[in-house]
N, C-alpha and C positions, 0 to 999 in steps of 0.2 A: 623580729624581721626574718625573711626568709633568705637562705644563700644562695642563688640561684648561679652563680659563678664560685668556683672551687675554688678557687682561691681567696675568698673572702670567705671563705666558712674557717668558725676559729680551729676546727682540728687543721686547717692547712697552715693556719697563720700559726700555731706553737708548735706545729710538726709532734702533733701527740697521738695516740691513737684513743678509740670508745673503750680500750682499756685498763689507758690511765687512772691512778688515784688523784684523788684532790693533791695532796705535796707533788706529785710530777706534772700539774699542768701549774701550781703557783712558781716552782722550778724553772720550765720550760718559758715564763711567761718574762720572768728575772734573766733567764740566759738571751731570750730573742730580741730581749731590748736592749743588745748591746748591737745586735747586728739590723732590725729597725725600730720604728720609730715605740717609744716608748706606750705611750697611751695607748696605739693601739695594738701593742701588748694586754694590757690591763686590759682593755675593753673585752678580748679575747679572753683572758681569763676569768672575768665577771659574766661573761656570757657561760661557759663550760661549769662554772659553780652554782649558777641559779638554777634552779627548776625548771623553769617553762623556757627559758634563752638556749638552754643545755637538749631540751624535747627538739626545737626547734634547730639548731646545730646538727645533732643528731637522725634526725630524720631529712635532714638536706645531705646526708654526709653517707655511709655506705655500711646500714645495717645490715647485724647477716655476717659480715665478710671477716676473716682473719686480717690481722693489724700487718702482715707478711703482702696477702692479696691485694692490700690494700696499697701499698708500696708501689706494687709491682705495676696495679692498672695506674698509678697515677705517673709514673716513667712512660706507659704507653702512651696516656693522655697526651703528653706533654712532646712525646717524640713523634707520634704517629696518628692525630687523632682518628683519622679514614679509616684504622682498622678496628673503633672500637666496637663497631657494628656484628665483626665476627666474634663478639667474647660470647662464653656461655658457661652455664651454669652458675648466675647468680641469680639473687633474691631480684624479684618484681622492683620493687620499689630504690634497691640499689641501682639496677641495670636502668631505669629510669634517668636516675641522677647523674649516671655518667652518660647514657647518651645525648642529655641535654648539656651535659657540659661538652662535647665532641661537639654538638649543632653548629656550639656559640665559635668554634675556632676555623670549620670547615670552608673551603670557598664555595658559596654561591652556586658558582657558573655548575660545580659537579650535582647536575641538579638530579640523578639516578641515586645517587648516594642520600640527598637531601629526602628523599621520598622514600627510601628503605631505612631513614633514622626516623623519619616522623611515623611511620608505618610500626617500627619497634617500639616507641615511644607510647603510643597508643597501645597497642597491644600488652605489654607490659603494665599499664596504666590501667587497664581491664580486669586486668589477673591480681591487683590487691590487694592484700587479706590482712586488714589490721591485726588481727587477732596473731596472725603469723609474724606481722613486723615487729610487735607490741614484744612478742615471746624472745625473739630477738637481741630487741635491745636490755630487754632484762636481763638475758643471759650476760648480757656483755656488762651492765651496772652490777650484777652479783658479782664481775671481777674487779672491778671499776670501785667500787665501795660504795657508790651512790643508791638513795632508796630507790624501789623498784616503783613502776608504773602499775597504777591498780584500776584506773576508769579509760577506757576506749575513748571517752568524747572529745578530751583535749585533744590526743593522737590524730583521731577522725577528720578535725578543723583545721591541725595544721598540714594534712596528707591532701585537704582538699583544695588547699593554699598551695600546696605543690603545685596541684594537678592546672590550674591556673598558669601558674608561671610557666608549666611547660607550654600553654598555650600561647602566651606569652614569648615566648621565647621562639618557638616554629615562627609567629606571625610578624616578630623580627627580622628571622633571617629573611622570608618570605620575600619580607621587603625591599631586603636587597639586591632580588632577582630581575631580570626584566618581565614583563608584562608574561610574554607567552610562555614564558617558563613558568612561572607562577599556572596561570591555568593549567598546564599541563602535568606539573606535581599535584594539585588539587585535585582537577579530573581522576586521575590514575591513585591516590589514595583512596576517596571516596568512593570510588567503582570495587576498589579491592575491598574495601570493609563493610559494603553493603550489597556484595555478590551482584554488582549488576543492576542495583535497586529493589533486589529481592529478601534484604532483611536489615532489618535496623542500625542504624550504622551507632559507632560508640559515642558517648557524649560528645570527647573532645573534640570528633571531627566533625559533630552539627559544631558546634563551637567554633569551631574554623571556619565552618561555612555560611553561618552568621556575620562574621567578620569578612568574609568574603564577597558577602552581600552587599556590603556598604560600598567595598573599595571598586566593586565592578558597577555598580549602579549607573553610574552617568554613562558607562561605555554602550550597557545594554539597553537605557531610554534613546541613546540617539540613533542606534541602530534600529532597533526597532519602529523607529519613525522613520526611518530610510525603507524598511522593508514596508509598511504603509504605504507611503509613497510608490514605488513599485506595483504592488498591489492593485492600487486606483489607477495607474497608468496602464497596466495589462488589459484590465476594465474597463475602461475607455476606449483602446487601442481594439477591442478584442473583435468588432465587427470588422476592421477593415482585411479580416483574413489571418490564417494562422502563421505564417511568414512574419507577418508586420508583433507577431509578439514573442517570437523565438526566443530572441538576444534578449530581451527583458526578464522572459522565464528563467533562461539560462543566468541572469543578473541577481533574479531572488532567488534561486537557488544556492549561487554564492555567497551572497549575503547574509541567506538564514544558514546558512552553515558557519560562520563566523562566527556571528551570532549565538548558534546553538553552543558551540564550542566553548565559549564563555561559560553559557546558562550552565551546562550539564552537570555540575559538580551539586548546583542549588537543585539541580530538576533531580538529578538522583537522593539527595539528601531530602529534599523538602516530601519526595513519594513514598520514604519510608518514614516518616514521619504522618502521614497523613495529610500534610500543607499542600494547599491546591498553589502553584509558582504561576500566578496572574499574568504576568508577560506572557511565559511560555504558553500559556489557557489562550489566552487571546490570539495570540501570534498562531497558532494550531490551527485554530477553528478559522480565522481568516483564509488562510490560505487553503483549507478546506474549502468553504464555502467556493473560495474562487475556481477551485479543479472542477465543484460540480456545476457552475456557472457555465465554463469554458465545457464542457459537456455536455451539458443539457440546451443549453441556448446557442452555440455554436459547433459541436460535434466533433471539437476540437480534441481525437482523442489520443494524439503522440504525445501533447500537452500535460494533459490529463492524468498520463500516464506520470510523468516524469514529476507529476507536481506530488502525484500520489506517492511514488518511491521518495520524495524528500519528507514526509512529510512519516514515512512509515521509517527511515534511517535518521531523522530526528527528533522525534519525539513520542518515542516511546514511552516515554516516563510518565507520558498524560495516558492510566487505562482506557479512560471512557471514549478519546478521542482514537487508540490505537483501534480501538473494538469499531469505532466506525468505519475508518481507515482501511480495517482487514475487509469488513463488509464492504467498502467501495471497490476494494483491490480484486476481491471473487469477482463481483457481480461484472467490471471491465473485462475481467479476465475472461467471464462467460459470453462477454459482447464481442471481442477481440475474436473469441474462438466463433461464436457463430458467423459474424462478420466472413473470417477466414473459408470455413465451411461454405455459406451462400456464394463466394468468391471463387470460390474451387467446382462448384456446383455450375457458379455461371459460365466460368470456363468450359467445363463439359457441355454443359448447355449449346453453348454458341458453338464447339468444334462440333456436333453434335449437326447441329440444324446446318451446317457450311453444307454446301452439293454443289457440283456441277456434274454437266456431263455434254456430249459431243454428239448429236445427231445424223447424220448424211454418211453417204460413202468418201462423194469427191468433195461439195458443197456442204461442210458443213456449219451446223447453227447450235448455240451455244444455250441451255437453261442452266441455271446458277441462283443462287438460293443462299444467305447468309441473312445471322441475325436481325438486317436493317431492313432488307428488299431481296423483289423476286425477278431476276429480268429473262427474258426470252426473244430473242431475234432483237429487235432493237427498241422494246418493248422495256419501262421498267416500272416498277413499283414498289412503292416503299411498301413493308408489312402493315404498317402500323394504318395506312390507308382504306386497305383494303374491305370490304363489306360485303362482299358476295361471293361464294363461291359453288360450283355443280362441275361433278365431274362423273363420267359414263366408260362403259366398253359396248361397242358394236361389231358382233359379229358377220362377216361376207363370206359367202361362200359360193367357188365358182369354179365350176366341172370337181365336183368333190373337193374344192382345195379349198381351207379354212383362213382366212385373216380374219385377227382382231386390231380394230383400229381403236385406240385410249385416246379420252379426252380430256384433257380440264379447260374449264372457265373459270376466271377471277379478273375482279378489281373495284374501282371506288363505285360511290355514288351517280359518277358520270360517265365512266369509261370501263372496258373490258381487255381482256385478249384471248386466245384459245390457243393450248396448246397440244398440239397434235399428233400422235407418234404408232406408227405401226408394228405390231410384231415384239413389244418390249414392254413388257409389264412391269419390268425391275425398275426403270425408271420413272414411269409410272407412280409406282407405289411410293418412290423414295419420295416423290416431290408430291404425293396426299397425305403421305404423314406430315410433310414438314409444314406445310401449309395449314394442316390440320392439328398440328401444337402451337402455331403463332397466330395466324388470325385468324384460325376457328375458332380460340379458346375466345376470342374476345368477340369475336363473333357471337359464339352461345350468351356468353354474358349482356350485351347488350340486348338481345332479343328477350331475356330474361326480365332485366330492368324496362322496356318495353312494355311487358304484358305485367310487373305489378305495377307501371302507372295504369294503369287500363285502356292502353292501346292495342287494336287487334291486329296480328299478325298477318299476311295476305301472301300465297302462295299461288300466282296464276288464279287466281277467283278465292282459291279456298280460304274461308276464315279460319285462325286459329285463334283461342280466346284465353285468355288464363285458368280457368277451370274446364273449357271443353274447347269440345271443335264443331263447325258446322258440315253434318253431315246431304247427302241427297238422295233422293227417291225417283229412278225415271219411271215416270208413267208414260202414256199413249200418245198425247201430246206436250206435258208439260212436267214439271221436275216437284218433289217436296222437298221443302230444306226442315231439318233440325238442328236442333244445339244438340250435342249428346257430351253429358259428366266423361272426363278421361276416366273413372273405371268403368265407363260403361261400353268403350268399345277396345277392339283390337288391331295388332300391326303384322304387316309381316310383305316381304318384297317379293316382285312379278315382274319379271321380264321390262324391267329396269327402271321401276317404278313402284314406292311407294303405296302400299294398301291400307286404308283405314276404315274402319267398317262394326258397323254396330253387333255388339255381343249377342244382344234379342231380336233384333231384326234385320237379316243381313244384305238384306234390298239397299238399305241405307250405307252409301261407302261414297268414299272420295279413292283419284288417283294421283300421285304427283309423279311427274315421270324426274329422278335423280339427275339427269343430262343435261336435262332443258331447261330445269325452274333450281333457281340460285337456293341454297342456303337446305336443302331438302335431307342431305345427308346429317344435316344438325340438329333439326327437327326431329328428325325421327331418336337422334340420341339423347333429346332432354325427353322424350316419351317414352322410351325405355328406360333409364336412370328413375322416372317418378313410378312407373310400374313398382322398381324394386322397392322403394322408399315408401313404407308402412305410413308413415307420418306427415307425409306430403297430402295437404287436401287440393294443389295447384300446382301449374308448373315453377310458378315465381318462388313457392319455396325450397326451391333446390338453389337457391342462393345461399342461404345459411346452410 
């Protein structure tokens, strides 16, 4: 039998030490059955004289130590057990037996102290060395008069019969904890002896945490079917908008944190063992899947986020799943920041395109210009509307005096306005860029998509076609028209207007005057753009 309690081991019951000879424990065993019960006097004595009862005694008992030390730690025992944790300099498998006997007397509730004995316990239980206890107790039977110990394998069987009962004995007290105490001794032992889950933790405490497995089981299937639940509700929920699944987020978040909190003792022991922990596998990859649900199918990314941080602060202990995790967590993080970027961009953008400005001396009239629309006098139009635009300068000149009068035209398919302004080119200009970054660009594009379905463009009569333009020839009474390849002619502006004209024959030319015929200033920039473009056999491919 093993002693697992000191005071059932027979050096406590005749108060002898591993010193003793055979006549002082038959002695001691005669004196203590006066003071108790006789038999188990004798039992104690018959154990201390046998061979393997006496191995057994022996190695429950406190090899190694002086019959003095021995005294001394068991007054502490007995008066103090909380301090036996600071003793030191004893043998492994001594300091084993008395922290296990400390365990069995401690309260519970001091569960810091309960985690720094099972913590030694272990530790000490790692460090030993048969061969060093073995040498030990011989030393003390060569006092003793008892034959010495010559084979390791008896020693070996009943050291690993200890090593048990210490098990044994932690998953005792354990039990007398409440619930979260228990986890949180377990967590924090298990973390300590397996760095984190970065190295093998010692048997005794896969051993625990086997046993650990069974008594948390039912806490962790029901939970986990609560966070299921959850799950398929976010899922279902997850169209009517990201509001309507906040508080539920916020719901599995707590709950796999619960949850987690339990698992982590199994999740770090089972990853340095190589055991895949099935729940935790499943539980992971679900709520994964869900973050890139709520992602990809809804663009739900505050969500997203925050499913990814739980999911990166619990469950680490799954590689394969962390490795995905990290790659979700970059790849947000590079949508977040473009996001942020186009956001800050469009900001510029819109303060950018904003204009107004004040025309007249006394009377005056208001252009204004923002991201949406362009209005003028009382005049307005959305941008996004717009599909035409020509704008010109006319010089006057009268008794030497110079005006220039600026024009633009714009607006839809059915309607226009002009605006008009003498003397002011600044404004001018402000309001043909801006115009010319929002519905030009879309402007160009459409004329584009246009000419590759193979519609021809018409400028005041002139054809333009996706690979040419038609050019003319005036003769004496009547006109020649050709098609001419766009490399086959050239551009270039005249007195405010437009020049196109054949490279080899330069009879053949069209005029568009920019003032008067919509969209001229556009034209002419997809035929300069395809000049540069080595690769263009038409205007349509300067869309790609």
């Amino acid at each position: 039998m093993l002693y697992t309690a000191y005071k059932s081991n027979p050096f406590y019951i005749l108060d002898i030490t591993t010193r003793d000879n055979r006549q002082k424990i038959i002695q001691m065993a005669e004196d203590k059955s006066l003071e108790i019960d006789h038999d188990i006097c004798q039992k104690a004595r018959s154990e201390l004289t046998t061979p393997k009862s006496r191995l057994n005694a022996e190695l429950c008992w406190f090899p190694g130590i002086s019959p003095k030390r021995v005294k001394d730690l068991l007054t502490q025992l007995e008066l103090n057990p909380y301090t036996i944790n600071n003793v030191s300099g004893l043998p492994n498998l001594a300091f084993a037996n008395l922290l296990q006997f400390a365990l069995q007397q401690i309260d519970p509730q001091n569960s810091d102290l309960l985690a720094s004995m099972i913590e030694q316990i272990v530790e000490q239980t790692e460090e030993m060395n048969v061969h060093q206890i073995l040498r030990d107790l011989n030393e003390e039977r060569s006092v003793s008069g008892f034959p010495e110990i010559t084979s390791d394998l008896e020693a070996e069987g009943i050291i690993a019969e200890i090593k048990r009962a210490y098990v044994k004995t932690i998953i005792a007290k354990l039990n007398e904890m409440p619930a979260n105490k228990i986890v949180e001794i377990m967590t924090s032992i298990t973390d300590d002896s397996t760095l984190s889950g970065e190295v093998s933790a010692p048997a005794m405490i896969d051993d625990l945490v086997d046993d650990y497995v069974i008594h948390t089981q039912q806490f962790l299937d029901d939970e986990s079917k609560n966070i299921d639940k959850l799950i398929n509700a976010i899922t279902d929920r997850a169209s009517n908008g990201e509001d309507a699944i906040s508080t539920l987020v916020s719901q599995l978040i707590k709950i796999t944190a619960s949850w987690d909190a339990v698992a982590q003792p199994i999740q770090l022991s089972y990853k340095t063992r190589g055991i895949d922990h099935e729940m935790s596998h499943k539980i992971g990859y679900d709520i994964r899947s869900l973050s890139v649900d709520l992602f990809n199918n809804h663009d739900y990314a505050e969500q997203t986020k925050r499913l990814n941080k739980l999911l990166q602060d619990y469950f680490s202990e799954l590689p394969e799943l962390l490795e995905k995790v990290e790659e979700d967590a970059d790849a947000l993080a590079d949508i977040f920041q473009n996001r942020e970027e186009r956001k800050n961009k469009q900001k510029e953008w819109y303060e950018y395109i904003r204009y107004r400005a004040e025309i007249g001396v006394f009377f005056k009239d208001v252009i204004a210009i923002d991201e949406n629309q362009i209005s003028w006098k009382n005049t307005t139009f959305p941008l996004d509307s717009i599909t035409r635009i020509s704008w010109g300068v006319i010089k006057r000149t009268v008794n030497f005096s110079s005006d220039y009068y600026y024009s633009i035209r714009y607006g839809d398919d059915t309607d226009t306005t002009i605006f008009n302004d003498k003397n002011n080119e600044t404004i001018y200009q402000q309001i043909i860029d801006r115009l010319w970054k929002t519905a030009g660009e879309k402007i160009i594009a459409n004329m584009l998509q246009k000419l590759k379905k193979g519609e021809i463009l018409s400028f005041n009569g002139v054809k333009v076609y996706d690979t040419g333009i038609m050019l003319y020839k005036l003769n004496w009474l009547s006109r020649d028209e050709k098609i001419f390849n766009w490399n086959d002619v050239e551009i270039y502006s005249s007195n405010g207007e437009l020049v196109i004209k054949s490279k080899y024959d330069k009879k053949f030319s069209v005029q568009i005057s920019y003032q008067n015929i919509y969209n001229v200033h556009f034209l002419e920039q997809l035929i300069r753009v395809y000049f540069k473009n080595p690769r263009a056999t038409k205007l349509s491919d300067l869309l790609s």
